[in-house]
C-alpha positions in Angstrom: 16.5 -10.2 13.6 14.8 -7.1 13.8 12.9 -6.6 17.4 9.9 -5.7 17.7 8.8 -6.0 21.4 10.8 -7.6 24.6 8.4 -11.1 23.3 8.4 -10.4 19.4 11.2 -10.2 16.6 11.1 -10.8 13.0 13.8 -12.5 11.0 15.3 -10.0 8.1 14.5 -13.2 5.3 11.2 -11.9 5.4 12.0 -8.7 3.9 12.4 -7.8 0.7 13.4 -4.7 -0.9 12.7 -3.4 -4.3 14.0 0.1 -5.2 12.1 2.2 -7.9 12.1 5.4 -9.8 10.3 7.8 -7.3 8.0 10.8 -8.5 7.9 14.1 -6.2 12.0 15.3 -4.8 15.0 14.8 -6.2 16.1 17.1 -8.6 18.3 16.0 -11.4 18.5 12.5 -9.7 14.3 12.3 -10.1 15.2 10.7 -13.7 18.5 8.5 -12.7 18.2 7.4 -9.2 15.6 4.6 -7.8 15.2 6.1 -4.7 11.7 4.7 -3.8 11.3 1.5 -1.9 8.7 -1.0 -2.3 9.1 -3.1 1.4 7.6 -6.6 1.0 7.2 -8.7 3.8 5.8 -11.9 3.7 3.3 -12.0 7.0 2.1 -16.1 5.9 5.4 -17.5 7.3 7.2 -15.0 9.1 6.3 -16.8 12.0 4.3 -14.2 13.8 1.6 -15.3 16.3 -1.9 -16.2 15.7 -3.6 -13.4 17.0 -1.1 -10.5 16.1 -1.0 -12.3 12.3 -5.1 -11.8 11.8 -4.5 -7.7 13.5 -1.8 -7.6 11.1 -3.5 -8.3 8.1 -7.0 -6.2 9.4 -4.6 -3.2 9.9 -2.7 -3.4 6.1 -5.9 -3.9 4.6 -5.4 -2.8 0.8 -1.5 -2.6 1.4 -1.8 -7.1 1.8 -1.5 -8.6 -1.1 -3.3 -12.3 -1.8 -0.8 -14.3 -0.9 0.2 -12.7 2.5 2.4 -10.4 1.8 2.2 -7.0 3.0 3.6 -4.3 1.2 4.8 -0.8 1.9 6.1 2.2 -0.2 8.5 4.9 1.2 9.2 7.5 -1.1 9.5 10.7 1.4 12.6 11.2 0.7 15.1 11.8 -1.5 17.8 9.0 -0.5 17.2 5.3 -0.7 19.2 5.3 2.9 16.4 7.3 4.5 13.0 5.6 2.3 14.4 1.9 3.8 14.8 3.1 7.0 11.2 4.7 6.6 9.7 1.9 5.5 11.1 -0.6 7.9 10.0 2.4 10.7 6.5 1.6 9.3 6.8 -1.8 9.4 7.9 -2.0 12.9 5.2 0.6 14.3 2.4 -1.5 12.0 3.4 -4.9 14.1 3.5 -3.0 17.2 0.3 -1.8 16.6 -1.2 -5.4 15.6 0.5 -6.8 18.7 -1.0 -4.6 21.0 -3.8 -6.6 22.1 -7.3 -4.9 22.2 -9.2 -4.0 25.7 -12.1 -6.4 26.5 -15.4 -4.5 26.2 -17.2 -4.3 29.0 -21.2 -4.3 28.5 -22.9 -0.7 29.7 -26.0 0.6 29.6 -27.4 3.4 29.0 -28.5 5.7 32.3 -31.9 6.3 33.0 -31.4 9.8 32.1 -30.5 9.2 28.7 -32.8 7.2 28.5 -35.2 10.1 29.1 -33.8 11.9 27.2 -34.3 9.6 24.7 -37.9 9.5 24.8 -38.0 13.4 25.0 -36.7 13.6 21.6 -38.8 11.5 20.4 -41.7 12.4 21.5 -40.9 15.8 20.3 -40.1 14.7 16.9 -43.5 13.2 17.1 -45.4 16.5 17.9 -43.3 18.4 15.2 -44.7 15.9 12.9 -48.3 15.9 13.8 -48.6 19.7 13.7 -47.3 19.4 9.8 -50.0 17.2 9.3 -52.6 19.2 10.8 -51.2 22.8 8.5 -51.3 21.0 5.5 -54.8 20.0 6.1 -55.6 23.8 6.6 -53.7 24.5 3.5 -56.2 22.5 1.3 
């Protein structure tokens, strides 16, 4: 189990690992090694909440695939050691984030100054507007 939060953990059958060639450092290992890690993890049954679930799969966005599964690349570095522990770091901080729940918005409105303000702008906008219109009739 991998915790998440003092209420939220995640079983480890949920992850999967794949480990790939990886572009970028590595010197003569760029060729040889797979070094990159593709992280899978399915978010449809890993048995997360409701409402951290849905922020979950809002925050991935193009990293969720179809079928619920969210997948992340780590490929920083040049060990596979350090990309699975990257990855999984990402994974972690990505749940924390979803479980965070947002702050309810509280309605405001705008103060009577800005409101002026407002109003001031546009009347001026208005003006500037109405003296083009009046030169280009002088133009012709």
């Amino acid at each position: 189990m991998i915790t998440i939060t003092d209420t939220l953990s995640i079983d480890e059958q949920y992850i999967h690992e794949d480990f790939v060639k990886a572009s970028g450092p590595g010197g003569q290992n760029v060729n040889k090694v797979s070094t990159a890690v593709h992280l899978r993890f399915d978010v449809a049954h890993a048995g997360l909440p409701d409402d951290v679930r849905k922020r979950l799969i809002r925050l991935a966005g193009s990293r969720m695939t179809a079928e619920g599964v969210l997948i992340l690349k780590a490929r920083r570095f040049r060990t596979q050691e350090r990309n699975r522990q990257d990855a999984q770091e990402r994974l972690i901080t990505l749940i924390r984030k979803a479980a965070d729940r947002p702050g309810k918005r509280h309605r405001t409105r705008p103060s009577k100054a800005a409101r002026q303000r407002r109003l001031d702008a546009k009347r001026h906008r208005s003006r500037i507007k109405q003296h083009r219109r009046f030169d280009s009739r002088k133009e012709e």
